[in-house]
ROTOR-120955 format. One record per residue (C-alpha): x, y, z; residue in three letters. Coordinates in steps of 0.001 Angstrom, whole numbers, plus 500000, padded with zeros to 6 digits. Layout:
N
XYZAla...
END
This chain:
410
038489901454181103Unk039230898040182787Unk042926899627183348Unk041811903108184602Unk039918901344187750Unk042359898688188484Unk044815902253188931Unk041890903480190753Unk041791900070193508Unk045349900107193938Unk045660903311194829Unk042487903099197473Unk044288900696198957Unk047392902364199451Unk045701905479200953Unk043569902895203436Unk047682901085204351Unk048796904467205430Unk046254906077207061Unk046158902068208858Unk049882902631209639Unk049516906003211316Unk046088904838213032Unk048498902242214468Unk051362904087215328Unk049420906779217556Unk048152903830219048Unk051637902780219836Unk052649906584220933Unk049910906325223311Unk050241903166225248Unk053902903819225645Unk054864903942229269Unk057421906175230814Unk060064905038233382Unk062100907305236040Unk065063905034237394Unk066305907042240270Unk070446905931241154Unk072475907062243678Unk075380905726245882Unk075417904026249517Unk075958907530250877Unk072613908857248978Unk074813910789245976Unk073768910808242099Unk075368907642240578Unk075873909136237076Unk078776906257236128Unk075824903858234751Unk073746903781231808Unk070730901184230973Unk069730898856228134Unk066537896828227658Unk067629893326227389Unk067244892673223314Unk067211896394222297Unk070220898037221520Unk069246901724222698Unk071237902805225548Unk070085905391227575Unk072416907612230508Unk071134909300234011Unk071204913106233873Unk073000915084236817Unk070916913998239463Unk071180910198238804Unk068032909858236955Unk067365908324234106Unk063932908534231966Unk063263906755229163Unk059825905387227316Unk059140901968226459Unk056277899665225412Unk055329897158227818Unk054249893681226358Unk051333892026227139Unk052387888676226609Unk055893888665227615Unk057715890403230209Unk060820892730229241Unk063726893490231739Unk066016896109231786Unk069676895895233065Unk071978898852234309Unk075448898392233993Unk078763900828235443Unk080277902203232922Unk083651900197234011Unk082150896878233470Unk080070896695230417Unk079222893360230350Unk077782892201233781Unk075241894179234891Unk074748895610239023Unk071032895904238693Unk068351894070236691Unk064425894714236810Unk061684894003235298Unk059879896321233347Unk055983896976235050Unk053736899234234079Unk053070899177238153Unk056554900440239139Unk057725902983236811Unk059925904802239491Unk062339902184240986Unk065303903355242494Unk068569901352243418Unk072131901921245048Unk074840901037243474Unk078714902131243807Unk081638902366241558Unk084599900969242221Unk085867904142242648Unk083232904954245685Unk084351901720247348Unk087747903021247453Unk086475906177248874Unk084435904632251465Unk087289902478252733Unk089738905123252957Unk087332907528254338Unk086233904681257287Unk082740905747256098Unk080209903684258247Unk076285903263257931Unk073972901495260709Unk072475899078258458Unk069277896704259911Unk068472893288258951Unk065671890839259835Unk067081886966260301Unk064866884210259247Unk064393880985258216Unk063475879186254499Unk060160878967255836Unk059495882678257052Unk059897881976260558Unk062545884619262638Unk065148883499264358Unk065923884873267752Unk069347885220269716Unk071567885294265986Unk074374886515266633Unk075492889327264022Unk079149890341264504Unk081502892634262131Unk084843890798261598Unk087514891528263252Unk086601894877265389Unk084791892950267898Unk081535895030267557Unk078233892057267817Unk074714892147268106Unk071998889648268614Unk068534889200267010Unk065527890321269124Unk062182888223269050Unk061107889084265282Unk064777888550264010Unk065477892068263811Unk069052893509264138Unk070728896846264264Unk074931897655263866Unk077023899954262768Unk079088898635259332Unk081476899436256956Unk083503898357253930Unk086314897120255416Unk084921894431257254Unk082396891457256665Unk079391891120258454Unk079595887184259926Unk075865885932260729Unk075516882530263090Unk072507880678264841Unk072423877463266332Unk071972874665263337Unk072185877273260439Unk074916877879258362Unk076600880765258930Unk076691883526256515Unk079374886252255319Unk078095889244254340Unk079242893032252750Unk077776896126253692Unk076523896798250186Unk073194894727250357Unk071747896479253662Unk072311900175251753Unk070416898898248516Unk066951900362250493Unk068063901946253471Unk064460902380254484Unk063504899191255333Unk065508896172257017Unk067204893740254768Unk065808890616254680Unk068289887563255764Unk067150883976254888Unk069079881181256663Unk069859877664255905Unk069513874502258449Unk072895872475258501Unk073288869455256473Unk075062866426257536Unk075800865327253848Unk076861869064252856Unk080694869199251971Unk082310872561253381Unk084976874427252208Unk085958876538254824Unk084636876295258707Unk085702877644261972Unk088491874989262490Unk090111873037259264Unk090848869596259475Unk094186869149260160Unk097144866111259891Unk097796864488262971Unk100478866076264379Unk100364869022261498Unk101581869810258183Unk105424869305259699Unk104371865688260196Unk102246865316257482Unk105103866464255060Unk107420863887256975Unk104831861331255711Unk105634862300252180Unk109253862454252229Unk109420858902253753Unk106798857239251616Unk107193859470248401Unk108522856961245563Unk109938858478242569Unk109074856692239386Unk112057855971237493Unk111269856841233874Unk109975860622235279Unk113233861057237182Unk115098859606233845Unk113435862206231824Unk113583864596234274Unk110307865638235248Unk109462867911238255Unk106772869546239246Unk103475869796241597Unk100848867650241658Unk097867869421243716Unk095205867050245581Unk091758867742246959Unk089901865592249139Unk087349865254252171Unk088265864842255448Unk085227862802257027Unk083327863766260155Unk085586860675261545Unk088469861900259807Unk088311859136257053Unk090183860487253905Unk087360860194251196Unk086696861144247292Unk090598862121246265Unk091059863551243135Unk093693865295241084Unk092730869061240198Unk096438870123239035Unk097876867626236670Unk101702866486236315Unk102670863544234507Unk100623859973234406Unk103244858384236848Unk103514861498239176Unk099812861435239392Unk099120857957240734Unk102221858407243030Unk100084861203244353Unk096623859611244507Unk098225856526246241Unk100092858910248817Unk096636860237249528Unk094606857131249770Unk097785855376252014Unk097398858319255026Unk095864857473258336Unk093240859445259680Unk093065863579259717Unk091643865287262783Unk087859866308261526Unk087135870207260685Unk084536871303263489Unk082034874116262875Unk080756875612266508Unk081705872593268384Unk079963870206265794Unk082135868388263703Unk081121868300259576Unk082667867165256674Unk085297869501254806Unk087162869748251408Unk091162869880251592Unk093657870560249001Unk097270869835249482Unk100140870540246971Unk103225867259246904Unk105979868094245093Unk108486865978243353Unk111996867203242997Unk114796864825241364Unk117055864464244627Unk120707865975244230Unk123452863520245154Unk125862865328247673Unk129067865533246058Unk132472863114247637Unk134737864917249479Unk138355862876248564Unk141281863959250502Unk144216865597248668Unk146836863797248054Unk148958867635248645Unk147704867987251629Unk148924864466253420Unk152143864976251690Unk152140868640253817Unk151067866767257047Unk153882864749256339Unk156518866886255702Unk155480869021258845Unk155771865691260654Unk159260865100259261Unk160273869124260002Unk158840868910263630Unk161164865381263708Unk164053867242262566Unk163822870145265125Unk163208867436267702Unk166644865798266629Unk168848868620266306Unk167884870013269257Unk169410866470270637Unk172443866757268656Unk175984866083270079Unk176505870030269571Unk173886871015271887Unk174558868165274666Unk178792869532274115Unk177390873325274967Unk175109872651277408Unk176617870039279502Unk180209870277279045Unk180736874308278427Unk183988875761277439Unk184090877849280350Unk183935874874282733Unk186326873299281035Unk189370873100283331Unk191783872807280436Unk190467875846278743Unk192600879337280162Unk190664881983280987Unk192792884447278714Unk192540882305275394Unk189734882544273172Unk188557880189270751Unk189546882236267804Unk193177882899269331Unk193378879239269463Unk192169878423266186Unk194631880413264682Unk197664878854266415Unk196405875029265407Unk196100876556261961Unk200009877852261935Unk200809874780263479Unk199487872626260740Unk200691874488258368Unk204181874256259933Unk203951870160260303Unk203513869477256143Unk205167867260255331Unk208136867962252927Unk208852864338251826Unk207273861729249603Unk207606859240252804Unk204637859353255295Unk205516861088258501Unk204523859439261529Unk202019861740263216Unk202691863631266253Unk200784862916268770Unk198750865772270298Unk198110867396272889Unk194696867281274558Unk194105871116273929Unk194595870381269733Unk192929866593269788Unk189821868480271656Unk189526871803268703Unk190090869051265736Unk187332867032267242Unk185415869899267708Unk186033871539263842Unk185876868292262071Unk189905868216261358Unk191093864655260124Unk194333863246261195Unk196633863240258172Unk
END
């Protein structure tokens, strides 16, 4: 008996768990809320390249044809839940992030692919976009000047701060005012809710704040042509890098004070241990930089600068062959040579004594007619006997044609 009514409890209290369960779980059905995320690009089409998760729930869920996506969810009491929409190209940082409100169920965003970007760019696509310019503290500011880079269109803030132009995606919207920081802006923000004007919050200048890039850059004295002179003259190669043959770029950062006082160096591309102090000391050892100015008003500014270190080349020796003095030479010698037998005794005989002027020379006898007759003639005079002959004297005619052939006296 005791066992048939402990089967009896157990299985009361089963039937009261389940019918608990699905008490609960209408509960749950009913206090679900439902959420229509409307998305569509800067020119108002269905954005259907997205999809949405809840931040700790794996469910993903897609827009339909019209950009839309509907989903239901639970809303927390105690704890707020946010939901994040991501393009389909990027899956990991989300465009758009919300928070999940039983007060806003409909929100609607614009967001564009990359692939509408490159549309919009090549298409010149513009919008007229309005903004309202203010302060951290609410307040408008009046006479901003809003310009889109480099097409020369501008606008100013009226007395409320508001501002009306005509953008694209091709060019940044540049935002100045008189002791704020100025601001660089794309078109994409102002077409988020073209409805209303986007709100612009301003910053006041700081004299302690560091920039990084300002209307003119501090600058060498004398610029970068004399600043790299400075480094070739002063640049001192450490010995055990150029014996092991290191080379390279170190890369330097620093601030140029509002006096131009080189401040805070530091190495942000490493080398070698040597090459890097060379560089800090190179940095620390300049003189003073010409400040970076921002609207006439001169602030401090980060600089990076590259030094490089290159093992120098020795220029090769040129030595002079020994070939080619020896040519010199013997041209020398062949240019004397010419010189000297164009002074020979030949040359003087022809030119200033000539055969035809010759008065003992006949007119009718030619040089080879005569050379033929001293040759019989010799040949006649041999002498036939082992005694030496006395020898004939000449006559001028013969002594003059021996002298002139080289014929010895026998």
């Amino acid at each position: 008996m005791k066992r048939i009514n402990l089967y009896i409890t157990v299985l009361l209290l089963h039937l009261y768990n389940v019918n608990a369960t699905a008490s609960i779980n209408g509960i749950n059905d009913d206090t679900k809320t439902k959420f229509k995320v409307e998305i569509k690009n800067s020119i108002g089409e269905p954005q259907t390249g997205v999809f949405l998760k809840v931040t700790g729930r794996s469910d993903v869920y897609k827009p339909d044809s019209c950009g839309i996506i509907s989903f239901e969810y639970e809303v927390p009491k105690n704890y707020k839940r946010t939901a994040n929409i991501y393009l389909n190209e990027d899956t990991k940082n989300p465009e758009k992030t919300f928070t999940l409100d039983k007060e806003n169920t409909e929100p609607d965003f614009c967001i564009d692919s990359k692939e509408d970007i490159l549309r919009f760019k090549q298409e010149n696509s513009t919008f007229n976009i309005e903004g309202i310019v203010t302060t951290e503290d609410g307040e408008p500011i009046t006479g901003a000047t809003v310009s889109i880079q480099g097409t020369g269109k501008y606008t100013s803030t009226d007395e409320i701060g508001l501002f009306s132009i005509v953008a694209d995606f091709n060019h940044y919207i540049i935002i100045r005012a008189d002791g704020m920081e100025n601001l660089s802006m794309t078109v994409s923000p102002f077409l988020i809710n073209q409805n209303e004007a986007y709100n612009i919050v301003m910053r006041k200048k700081s004299g302690e704040k560091i920039y990084s890039n300002v209307e003119k850059m501090p600058e060498y004295p004398g610029g970068m042509k004399y600043f790299k002179r400075y480094i070739d003259r002063n640049l001192k190669y450490p010995e055990e890098a150029k014996k092991n043959k290191i080379e390279g770029v170190v890369v330097m950062q620093f601030v140029v004070e509002k006096n131009g006082d080189i401040t805070s160096p530091r190495v942000v591309r490493r080398l070698e241990t040597s090459l890097d102090s060379v560089a800090m000391n190179l940095i620390k050892g300049m003189p003073r930089w010409n400040p970076a100015s921002d609207h006439g008003v001169k602030v401090r500014c980060k600089y990076s600068v590259p030094i490089a270190f290159k093992i120098p080349v020795p220029k090769p020796v040129v030595v002079q062959s020994p070939i080619k003095e020896i040519q010199a030479d013997s041209l020398t010698a062949i240019k004397d040579s010419i010189t000297i037998m164009t002074d020979s005794l030949i040359t003087d005989s022809i030119a200033k004594d000539s055969l035809l002027k010759d008065s003992i020379i006949i007119s009718t006898d030619t040089i080879a007619n005569d050379s033929t007759a001293i040759q019989k003639q010799l040949e006649n005079e041999k002498i036939t006997t082992d005694k030496p002959a006395k020898v004939k004297k000449r006559n001028a005619f013969i002594r003059f044609f021996r002298w002139l052939f080289g014929i010895k006296e026998l």
